[in-house]
Phi, psi and omega in degrees: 000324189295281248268321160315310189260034139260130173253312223280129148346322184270320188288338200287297193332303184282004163249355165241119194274140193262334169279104171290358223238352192245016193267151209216009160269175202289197169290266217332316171305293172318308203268296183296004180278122191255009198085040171248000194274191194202094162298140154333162164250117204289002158279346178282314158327320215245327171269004163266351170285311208298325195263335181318301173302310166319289166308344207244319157279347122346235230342285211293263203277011167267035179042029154124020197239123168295148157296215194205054177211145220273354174264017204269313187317280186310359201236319165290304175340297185272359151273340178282321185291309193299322180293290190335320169301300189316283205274004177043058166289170174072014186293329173307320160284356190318281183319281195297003152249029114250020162248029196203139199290183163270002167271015148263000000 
């Protein structure tokens, strides 16, 4: 699905991991792949922890309930973008999102 609405090359590299050997999905995943999944990267890994982890502290202090506000998206948002600068994802792209506008 990535690989259809991404053209550019460089962006597909940095969301798919290319080392099957290097995968951070479980055994259960490993053992059903006949070689058709398109595994993560670990940087798509690392913004999915990042939002897990988020989420899972909400729940934990609003006593298991999200809030109920039209701002939560942006509020997971910017916490998931702050860890991502912090663990420096996407590194592979630092250079190359300046050479190409974003709609490319």
């Amino acid at each position: 699905m990535v690989k259809r609405s991404v053209t550019c090359e460089s962006c597909i590299d940095a969301l798919v991991e290319k080392d099957p050997n290097n995968t951070k999905f479980n055994s259960l995943v490993r053992q059903k792949n006949h070689g058709g999944l398109i595994e993560a990267s670990a940087s798509v890994y690392q913004i999915f922890q990042s939002t897990k982890q988020c989420v899972v502290r909400m729940l934990h202090s609003t006593g298991g309930n999200l809030p109920a506000s039209s701002k939560i998206v942006s509020a997971i948002s910017s916490v998931v973008l702050e860890e991502a600068v912090k663990k420096n994802s996407f590194s592979s792209l630092h250079d190359h999102m300046f050479d190409s506008s974003p709609d490319n």
